[in-house]
DRENKOL-306310 format. One record per residue (C-alpha): residue number from 1; residue in three letters; x, y, z. Coordinates in pm, 1 decimal, decimal comma. Example, Ala and Ser with C-alpha at 12.3 -4.5 7.8 and 13.67 -1.06 7.14 Angstrom:
<atoms>
<1 ala <1230,0 -450,0 780,0>>
<2 ser <1367,0 -106,0 714,0>>
</atoms>
This chain:
<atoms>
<1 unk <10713,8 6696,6 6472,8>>
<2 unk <10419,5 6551,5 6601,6>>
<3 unk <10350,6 6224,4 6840,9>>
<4 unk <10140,0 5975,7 6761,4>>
<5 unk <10101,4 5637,7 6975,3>>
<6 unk <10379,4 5793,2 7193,9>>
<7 unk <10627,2 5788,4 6911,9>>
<8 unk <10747,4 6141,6 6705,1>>
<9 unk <10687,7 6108,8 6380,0>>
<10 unk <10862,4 6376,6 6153,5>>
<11 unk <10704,3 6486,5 5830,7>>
<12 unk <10880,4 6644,4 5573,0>>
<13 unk <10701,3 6830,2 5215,8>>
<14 unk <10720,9 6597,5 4935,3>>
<15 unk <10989,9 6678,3 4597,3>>
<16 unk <11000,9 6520,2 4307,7>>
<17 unk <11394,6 6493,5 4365,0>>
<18 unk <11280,2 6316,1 4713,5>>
<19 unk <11535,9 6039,9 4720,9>>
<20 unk <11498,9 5799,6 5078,6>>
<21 unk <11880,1 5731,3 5050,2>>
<22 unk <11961,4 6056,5 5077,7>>
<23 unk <11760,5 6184,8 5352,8>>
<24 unk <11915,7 6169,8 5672,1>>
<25 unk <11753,4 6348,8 5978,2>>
<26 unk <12015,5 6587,0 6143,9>>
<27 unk <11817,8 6738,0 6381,7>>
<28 unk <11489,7 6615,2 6603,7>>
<29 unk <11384,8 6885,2 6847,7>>
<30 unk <11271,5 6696,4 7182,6>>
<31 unk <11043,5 6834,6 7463,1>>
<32 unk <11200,5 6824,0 7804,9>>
<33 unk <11090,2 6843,3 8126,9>>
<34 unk <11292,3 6895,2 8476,2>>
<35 unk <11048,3 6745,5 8721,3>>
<36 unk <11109,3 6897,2 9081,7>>
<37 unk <11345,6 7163,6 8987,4>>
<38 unk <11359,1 7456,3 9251,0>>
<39 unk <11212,1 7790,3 9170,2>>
<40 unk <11525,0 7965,2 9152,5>>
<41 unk <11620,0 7770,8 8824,2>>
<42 unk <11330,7 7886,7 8646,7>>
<43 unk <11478,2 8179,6 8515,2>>
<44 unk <11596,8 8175,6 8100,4>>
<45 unk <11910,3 8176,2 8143,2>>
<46 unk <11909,5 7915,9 8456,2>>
<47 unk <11708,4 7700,9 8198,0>>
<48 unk <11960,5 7744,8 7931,3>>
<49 unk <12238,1 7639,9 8096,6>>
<50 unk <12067,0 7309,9 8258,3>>
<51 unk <11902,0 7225,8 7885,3>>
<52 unk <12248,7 7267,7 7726,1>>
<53 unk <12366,0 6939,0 7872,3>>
<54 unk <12100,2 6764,1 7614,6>>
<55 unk <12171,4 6975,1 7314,7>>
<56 unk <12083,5 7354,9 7205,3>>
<57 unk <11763,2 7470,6 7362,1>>
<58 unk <11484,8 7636,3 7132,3>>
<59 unk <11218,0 7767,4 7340,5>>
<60 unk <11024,2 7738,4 7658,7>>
<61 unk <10675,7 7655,1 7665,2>>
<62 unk <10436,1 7904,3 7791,9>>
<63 unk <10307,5 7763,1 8142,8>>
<64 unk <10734,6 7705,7 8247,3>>
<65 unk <10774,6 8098,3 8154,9>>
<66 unk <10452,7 8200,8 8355,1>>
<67 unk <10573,0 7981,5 8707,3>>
<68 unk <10174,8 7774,1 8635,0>>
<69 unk <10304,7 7397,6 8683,9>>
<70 unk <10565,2 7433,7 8953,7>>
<71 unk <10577,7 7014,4 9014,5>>
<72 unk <10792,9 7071,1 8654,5>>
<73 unk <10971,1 7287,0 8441,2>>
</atoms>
């Protein structure tokens, strides 16, 4: 997924069987973030549990994991 003009555009490889009334997106990851959460809920499975509410996690980004931008997570 990438975001252009502050809109997610999804691209997907071309088939010659490509048929646009059969595709139908059933997944869109989204990135999140938790401004002002406390330190103690930085943890994985603190994370987890609050990004559960919005669907399955995937990952964490790499500045959340190392504590570098603690205004969000």
């Amino acid at each position: 997924m990438y975001i252009i003009n502050y809109k997610p555009v999804i691209l997907k490889q071309w088939t010659t069987s490509f048929n646009f009334e059969y595709e139908v997106l059933k997944v869109i990851p989204q990135w999140v973030r938790f401004p002002n959460l406390p330190l103690n809920c930085w943890g994985p499975k603190s994370l987890s549990r609050i990004s559960t509410i919005l669907g399955k996690p995937i990952c964490t980004d790499e500045c959340t994991t190392n504590l570098e931008h603690i205004s969000y997570a």
